[in-house]
C-alpha positions in Angstrom: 13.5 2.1 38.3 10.3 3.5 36.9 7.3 1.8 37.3 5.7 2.0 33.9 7.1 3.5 30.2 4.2 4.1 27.7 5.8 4.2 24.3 3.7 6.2 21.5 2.0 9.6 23.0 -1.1 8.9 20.2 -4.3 8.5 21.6 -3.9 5.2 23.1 -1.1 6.3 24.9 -2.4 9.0 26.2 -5.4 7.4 27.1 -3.6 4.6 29.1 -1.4 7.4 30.4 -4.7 9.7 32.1 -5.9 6.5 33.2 -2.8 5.2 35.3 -2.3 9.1 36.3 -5.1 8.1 38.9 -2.7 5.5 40.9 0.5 6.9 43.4 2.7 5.4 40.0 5.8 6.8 38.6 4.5 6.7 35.0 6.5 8.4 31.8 5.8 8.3 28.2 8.2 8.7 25.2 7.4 10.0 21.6 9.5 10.4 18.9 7.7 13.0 17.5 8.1 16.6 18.5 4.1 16.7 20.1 1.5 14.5 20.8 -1.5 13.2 18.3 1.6 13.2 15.6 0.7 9.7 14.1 -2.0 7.9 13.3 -4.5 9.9 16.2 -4.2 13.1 13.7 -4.8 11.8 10.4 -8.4 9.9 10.7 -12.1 10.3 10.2 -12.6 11.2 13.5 -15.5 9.1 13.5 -16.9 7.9 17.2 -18.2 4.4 16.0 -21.3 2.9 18.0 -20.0 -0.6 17.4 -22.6 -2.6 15.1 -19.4 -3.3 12.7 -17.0 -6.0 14.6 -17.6 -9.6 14.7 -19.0 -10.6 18.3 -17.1 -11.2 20.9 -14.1 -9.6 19.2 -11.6 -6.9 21.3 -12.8 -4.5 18.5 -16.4 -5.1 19.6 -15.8 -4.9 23.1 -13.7 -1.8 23.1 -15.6 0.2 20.4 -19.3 0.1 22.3 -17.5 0.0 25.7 -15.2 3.4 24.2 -18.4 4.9 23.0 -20.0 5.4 26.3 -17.1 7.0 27.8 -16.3 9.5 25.0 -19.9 10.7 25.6 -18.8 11.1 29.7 -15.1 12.3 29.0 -15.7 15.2 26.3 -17.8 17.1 29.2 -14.6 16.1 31.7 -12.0 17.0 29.9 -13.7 19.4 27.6 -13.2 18.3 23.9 -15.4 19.2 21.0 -18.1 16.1 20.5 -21.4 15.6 19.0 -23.6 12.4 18.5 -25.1 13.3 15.3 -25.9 9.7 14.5 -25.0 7.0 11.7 -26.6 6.3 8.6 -24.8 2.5 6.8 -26.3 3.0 3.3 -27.8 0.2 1.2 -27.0 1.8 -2.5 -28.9 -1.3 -4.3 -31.7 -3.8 -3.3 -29.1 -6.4 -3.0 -27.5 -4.8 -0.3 -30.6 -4.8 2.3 -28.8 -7.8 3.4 -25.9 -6.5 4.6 -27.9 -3.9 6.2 -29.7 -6.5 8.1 -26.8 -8.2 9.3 -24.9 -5.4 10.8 -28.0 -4.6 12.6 -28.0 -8.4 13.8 -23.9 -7.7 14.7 -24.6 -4.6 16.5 -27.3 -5.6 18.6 -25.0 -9.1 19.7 -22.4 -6.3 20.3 -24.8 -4.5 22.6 -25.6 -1.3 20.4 -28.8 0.3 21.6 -30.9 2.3 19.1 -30.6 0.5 16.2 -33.0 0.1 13.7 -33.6 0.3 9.7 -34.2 3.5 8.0 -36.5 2.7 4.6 -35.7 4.9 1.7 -39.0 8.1 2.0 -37.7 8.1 5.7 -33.7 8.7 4.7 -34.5 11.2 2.1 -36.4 13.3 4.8 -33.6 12.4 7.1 -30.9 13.5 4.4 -32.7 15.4 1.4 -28.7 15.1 -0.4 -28.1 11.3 -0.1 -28.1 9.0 -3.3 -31.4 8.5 -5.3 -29.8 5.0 -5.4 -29.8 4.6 -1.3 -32.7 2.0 -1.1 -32.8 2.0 2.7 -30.0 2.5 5.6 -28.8 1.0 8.9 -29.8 4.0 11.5 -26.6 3.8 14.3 -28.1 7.0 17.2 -24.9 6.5 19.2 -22.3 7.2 16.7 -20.9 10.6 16.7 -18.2 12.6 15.3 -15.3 14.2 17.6 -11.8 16.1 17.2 -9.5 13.7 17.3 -6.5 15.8 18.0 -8.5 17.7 20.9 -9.6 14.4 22.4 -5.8 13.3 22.4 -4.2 16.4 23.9 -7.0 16.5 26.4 -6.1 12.8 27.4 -2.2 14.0 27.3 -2.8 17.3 29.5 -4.9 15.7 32.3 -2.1 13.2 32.3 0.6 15.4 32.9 -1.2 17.7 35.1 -1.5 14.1 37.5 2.1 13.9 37.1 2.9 11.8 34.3 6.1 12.6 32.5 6.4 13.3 28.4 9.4 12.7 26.7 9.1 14.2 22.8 11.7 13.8 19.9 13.1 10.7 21.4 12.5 7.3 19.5 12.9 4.1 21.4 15.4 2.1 19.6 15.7 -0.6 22.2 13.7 -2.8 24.4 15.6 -5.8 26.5 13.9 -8.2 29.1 15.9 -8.6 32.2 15.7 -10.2 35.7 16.7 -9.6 39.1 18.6 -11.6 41.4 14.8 -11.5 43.0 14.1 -13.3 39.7 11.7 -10.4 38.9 11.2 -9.5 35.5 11.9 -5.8 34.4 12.7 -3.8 30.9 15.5 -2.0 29.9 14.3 1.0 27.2 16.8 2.7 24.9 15.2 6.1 23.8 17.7 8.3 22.5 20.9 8.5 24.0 19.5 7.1 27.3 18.2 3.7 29.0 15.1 3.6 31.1 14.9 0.6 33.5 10.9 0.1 34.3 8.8 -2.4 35.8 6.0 -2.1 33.1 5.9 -1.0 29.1 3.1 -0.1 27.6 3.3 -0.7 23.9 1.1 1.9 22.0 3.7 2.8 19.4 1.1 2.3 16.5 2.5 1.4 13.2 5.6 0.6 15.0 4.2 -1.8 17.7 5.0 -5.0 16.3 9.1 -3.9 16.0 8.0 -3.2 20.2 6.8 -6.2 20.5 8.7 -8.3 18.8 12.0 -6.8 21.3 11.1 -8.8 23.7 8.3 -11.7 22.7 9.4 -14.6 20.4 5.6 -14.7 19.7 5.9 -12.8 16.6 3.3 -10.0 15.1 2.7 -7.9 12.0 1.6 -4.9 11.3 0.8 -3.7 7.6 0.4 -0.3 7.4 -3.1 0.7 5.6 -3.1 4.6 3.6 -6.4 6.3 4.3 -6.8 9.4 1.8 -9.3 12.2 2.5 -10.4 15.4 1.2 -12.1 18.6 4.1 -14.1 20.3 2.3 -15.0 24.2 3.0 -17.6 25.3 5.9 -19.6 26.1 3.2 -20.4 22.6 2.5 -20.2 21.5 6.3 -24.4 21.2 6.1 -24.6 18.8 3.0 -25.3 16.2 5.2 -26.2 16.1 9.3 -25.3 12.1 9.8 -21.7 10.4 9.0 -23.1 8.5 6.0 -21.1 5.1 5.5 -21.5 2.5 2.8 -22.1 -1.3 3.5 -18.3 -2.4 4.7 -15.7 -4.5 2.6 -12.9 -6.5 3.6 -10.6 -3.5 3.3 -12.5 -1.2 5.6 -15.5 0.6 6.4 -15.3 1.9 2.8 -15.7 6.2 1.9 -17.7 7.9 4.4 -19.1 11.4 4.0 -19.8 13.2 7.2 -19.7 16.5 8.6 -17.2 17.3 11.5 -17.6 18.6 14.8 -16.0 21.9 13.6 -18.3 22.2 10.7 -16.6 21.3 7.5 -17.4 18.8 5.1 -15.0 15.5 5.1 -15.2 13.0 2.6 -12.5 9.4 2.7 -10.4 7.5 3.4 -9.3 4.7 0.8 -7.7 1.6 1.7 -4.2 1.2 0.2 -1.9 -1.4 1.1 1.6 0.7 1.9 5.1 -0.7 2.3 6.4 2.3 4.2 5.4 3.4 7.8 5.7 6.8 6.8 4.3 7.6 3.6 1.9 9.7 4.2 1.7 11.6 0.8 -1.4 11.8 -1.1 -1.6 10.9 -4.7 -3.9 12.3 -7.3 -5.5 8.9 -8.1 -6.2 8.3 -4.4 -7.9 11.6 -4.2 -10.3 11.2 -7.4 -10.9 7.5 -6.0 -11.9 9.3 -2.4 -14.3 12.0 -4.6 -15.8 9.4 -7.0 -16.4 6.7 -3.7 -17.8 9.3 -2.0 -20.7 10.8 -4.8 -21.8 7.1 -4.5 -23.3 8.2 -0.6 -24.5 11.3 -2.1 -26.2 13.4 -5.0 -23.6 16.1 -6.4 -20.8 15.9 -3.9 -19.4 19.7 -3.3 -15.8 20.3 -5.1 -14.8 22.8 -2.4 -11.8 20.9 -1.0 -9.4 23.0 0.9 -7.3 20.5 2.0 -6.3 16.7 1.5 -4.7 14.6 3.7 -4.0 10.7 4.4 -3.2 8.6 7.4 -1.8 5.4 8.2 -3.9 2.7 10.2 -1.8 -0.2 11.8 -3.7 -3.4 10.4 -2.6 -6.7 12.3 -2.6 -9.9 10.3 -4.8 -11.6 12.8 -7.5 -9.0 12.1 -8.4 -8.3 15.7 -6.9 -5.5 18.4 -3.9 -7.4 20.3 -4.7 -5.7 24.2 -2.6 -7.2 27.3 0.2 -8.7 28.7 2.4 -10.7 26.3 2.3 -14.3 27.8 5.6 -14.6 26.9 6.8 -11.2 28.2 5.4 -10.7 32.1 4.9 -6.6 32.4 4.7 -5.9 28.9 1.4 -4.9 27.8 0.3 -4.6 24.2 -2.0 -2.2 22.5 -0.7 -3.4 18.9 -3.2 -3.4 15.7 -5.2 -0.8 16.8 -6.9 0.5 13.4 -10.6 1.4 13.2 -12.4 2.1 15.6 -9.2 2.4 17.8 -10.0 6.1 18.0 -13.5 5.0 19.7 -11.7 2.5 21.3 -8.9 4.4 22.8 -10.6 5.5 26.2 -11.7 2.1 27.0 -8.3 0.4 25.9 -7.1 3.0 28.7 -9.0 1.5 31.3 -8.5 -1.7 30.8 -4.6 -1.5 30.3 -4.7 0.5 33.8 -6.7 -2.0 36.3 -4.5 -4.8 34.7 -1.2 -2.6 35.2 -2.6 -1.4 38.7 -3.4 -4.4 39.5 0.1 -6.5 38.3 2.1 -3.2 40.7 -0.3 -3.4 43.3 -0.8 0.4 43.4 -3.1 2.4 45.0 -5.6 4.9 44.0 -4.2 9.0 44.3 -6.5 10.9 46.8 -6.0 14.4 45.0 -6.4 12.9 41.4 -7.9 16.0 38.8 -10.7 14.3 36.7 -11.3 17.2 34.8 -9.6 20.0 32.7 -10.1 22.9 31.2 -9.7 23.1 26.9 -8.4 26.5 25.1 -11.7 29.1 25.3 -12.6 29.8 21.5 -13.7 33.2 20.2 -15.3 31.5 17.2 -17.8 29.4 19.4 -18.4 32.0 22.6 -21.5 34.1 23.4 -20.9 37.9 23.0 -21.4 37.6 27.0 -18.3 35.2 26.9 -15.8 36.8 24.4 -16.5 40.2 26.7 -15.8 38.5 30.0 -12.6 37.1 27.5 -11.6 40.2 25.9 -11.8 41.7 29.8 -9.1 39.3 31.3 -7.1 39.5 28.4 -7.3 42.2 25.5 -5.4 39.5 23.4 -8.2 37.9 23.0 -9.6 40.3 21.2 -6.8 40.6 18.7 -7.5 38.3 15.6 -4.7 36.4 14.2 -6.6 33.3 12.1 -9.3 35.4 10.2 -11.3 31.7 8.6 -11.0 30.0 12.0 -11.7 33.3 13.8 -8.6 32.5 16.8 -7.0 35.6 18.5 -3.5 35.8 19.4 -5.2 35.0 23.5 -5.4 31.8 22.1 -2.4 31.2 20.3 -0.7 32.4 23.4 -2.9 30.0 25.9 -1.7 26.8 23.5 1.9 27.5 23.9 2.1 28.2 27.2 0.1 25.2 28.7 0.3 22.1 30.2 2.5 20.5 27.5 2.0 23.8 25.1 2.6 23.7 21.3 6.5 24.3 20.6 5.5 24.0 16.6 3.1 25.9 14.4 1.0 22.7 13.7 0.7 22.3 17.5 -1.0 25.4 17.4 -3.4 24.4 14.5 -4.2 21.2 16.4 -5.0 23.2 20.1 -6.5 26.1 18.7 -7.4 25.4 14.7 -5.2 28.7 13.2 -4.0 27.9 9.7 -7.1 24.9 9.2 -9.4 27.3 7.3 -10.0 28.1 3.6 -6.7 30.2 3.1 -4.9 27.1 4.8 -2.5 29.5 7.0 -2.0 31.9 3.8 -3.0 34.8 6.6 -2.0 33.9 9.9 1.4 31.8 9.6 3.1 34.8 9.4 2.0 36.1 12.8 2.1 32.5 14.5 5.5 32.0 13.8 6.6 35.2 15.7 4.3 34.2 19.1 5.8 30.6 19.1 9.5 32.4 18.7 8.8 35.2 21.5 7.3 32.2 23.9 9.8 29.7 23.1 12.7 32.2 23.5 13.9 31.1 20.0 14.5 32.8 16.7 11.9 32.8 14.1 14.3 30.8 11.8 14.3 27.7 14.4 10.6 27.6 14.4 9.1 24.2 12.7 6.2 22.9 11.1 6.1 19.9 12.6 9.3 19.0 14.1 12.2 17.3 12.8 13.9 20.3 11.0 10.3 21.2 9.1 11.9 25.1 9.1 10.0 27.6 6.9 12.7 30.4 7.1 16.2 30.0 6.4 17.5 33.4 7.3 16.5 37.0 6.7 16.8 38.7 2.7 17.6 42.1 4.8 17.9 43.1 8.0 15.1 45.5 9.0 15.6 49.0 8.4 
């Protein structure tokens, strides 16, 4: 009997799962994908929110201020790219000074600090590229922009490195409620071709966590699953703008955003399509020029330098609100269901709470030899001549460059395979160390990546994946070498 499965290895999982790591608990997660951050947590805006957006006394509010704070603590712990570069919400016409007003109202009733209104002579100092139009803007100091994929792993590794288990490429098909002759209450988990019997579930299977949910509740939920499209545009446009410049929200969203990202690139999105299928992720030309034509709105001539597109899917509840806690129907299974925007600012502080109420429920005690911090992958790209030396000293790998637009050696490549919970495919490796996310989009360094992860992995290059799930780029050799 286990005392707690976590079902989803995203970044609410995984911030749930560093959070419990610091109790004596026998804590495992299952994902179905091949890695972690393989869902929703790797196709965002990686946008840390500062919370003037939610209705009051919301669990979006709550969470997104309270998850704000601690991603400013936690990147320095666990040592993930973060930057507060600020928030400007853009008033594009007279009319919309009202909106701008009452966000600022919202924000401050959500306990924002720093707000204030930017007039129009100000912003174009502040941003010499945004919209003639932009009449005067919402000014947010405490939002920020972050890697969403290194905040994730960095959650995942502490985890593990406290003791949590991972389980990937397993899907849990099966969730029943049971009870002891005690007349306790305790979970039986189908997840491939085994059952887990646990004390405590964690539901943080994104998209999916209304089918978790609805296992075991007969208080029904629903989650529709909402496309985000987005275009990342060259480092040669990463300095058009210095603040994530949103537009006054709609219904459907936050609306296109423009902002620079913490690796300095140039991202503009996402829409806000309605989608049927929990896994379409495919972008569509129309989508695209919508994201493009949304996005000149923020700004004056928009740069066409995309590199890459990509969309993601955000798990919209019908009630409209995060669902975070103990089904009442359900004793020891905890929801983290509906978790769209800001869950990503959210996620740390969904962590906590989910822990002191799980803690709390098992009665566990705090660990005396818990690690609060860890150490991320050292990057060439960003180190001091002083620090690549010291680098190159320990290991001449990291002196040998495999990702020429990213700048990552093979030292790298080889440090993110062979870590706590190392990359087993090649977009593992792009998430830890960024190899293949620059303007030739792998065109260069795929071909030596491949060949680390097989000699690592002790596999043939012909089993090595994309992304899991038989993603195979080679299918056999045309001759054998000579």
């Amino acid at each position: 009997m286990r005392d707690v499965i976590i079902i989803g290895a995203g970044v609410i999982g995984s911030a749930t799962a560093r959070e419990l790591s610091r109790y004596d608990l026998d804590v495992l997660v299952i994902e179905k994908e091949s890695d972690v951050c393989e869902g929703t947590s790797k196709a965002n805006s990686g946008i840390v929110h500062s919370g003037y957006d939610a209705m009051p006394g919301t669990l979006k509010a709550r969470f997104n201020v309270e998850g704000n704070l601690l991603i400013h603590k936690l990147s320095k712990e666990l040592d993930f790219p973060f930057k507060e570069n600020g928030s400007l919400i853009l008033a594009l016409e007279e009319e919309g000074r009202k909106g701008v007003e009452e966000l600022m109202e919202r924000g401050i009733k959500n306990g924002v600090p720093g707000l204030r209104i930017v007039e129009k002579e100000e912003l174009r100092q502040t941003e010499p590229n945004v919209s003639e139009n932009a009449v005067c803007a919402l000014y947010a100091p405490t939002g920020g922009i972050v890697c969403p994929f290194g905040m994730n792993i960095a959650f995942a590794e502490n985890a593990a490195d406290n003791g949590v288990g991972f389980i990937f490429d397993t899907e849990v098909t099966d969730i029943r409620k049971e009870e002891s002759e005690s007349g306790d209450i305790y979970y039986k988990v189908t997840a491939g071709d085994e059952v887990y019997e646990t004390k405590i579930v964690v539901n943080a299977a994104g998209v999916y966590s209304d089918v978790m949910h609805n296992m075991v509740s007969g208080k029904k939920i629903h989650i529709t699953p909402r496309k985000g499209q987005y275009c990342l545009m060259d480092k040669t446009a990463g300095g058009y703008v210095s603040h994530t410049l949103f537009q006054i929200p709609t219904k459907a969203g936050k609306g296109v955003l423009v902002t620079p990202t913490v690796h300095g690139n140039l991202m503009c999105g996402p829409t806000a399509d309605g989608a049927d299928d929990c896994e379409d992720t495919a972008t569509t030309e129309a989508g695209l020029a919508a994201v493009m034509s949304r996005g000149s709105l923020s700004v004056m001539n928009l740069p066409r330098v995309t590199i890459t597109s990509f969309a993601g899917l955000r798990a919209h509840e019908d009630g409209g609100d995060f669902i975070v806690g103990e089904a009442q129907d359900a004793p020891g299974f905890f929801d983290a269901a509906g978790i769209e925007s800001p869950g990503l600012t959210a996620a740390p502080a969904i962590g906590v709470y989910l822990a002191d109420l799980i803690s709390g429920k098992l009665g566990a005690s705090e660990k005396t030899d818990f690690i609060a911090t860890r150490k991320g992958i050292p990057g060439v790209a960003e180190a001091s001549d002083e620090e690549r030396a010291a680098l190159i000293k320990e290991d001449p790998l990291y002196s040998k460059v495999v990702c020429r637009c990213e700048l990552v050696t093979e030292g790298e490549i080889r440090n993110a395979i062979t870590r706590t919970l190392g990359a087993r495919t090649v977009d593992g490796v792009k998430r830890r160390t960024r190899a293949g996310m620059g303007r030739c989009q792998a065109g260069f360094c795929l071909a030596r990546t491949v060949p680390i992860l097989a000699e690592l992995l002790g596999k043939s290059e012909e089993e090595i994946e994309k992304s899991g799930h038989g993603s195979y780029y080679l299918d056999g050799k045309i001759k054998e070498t000579l």
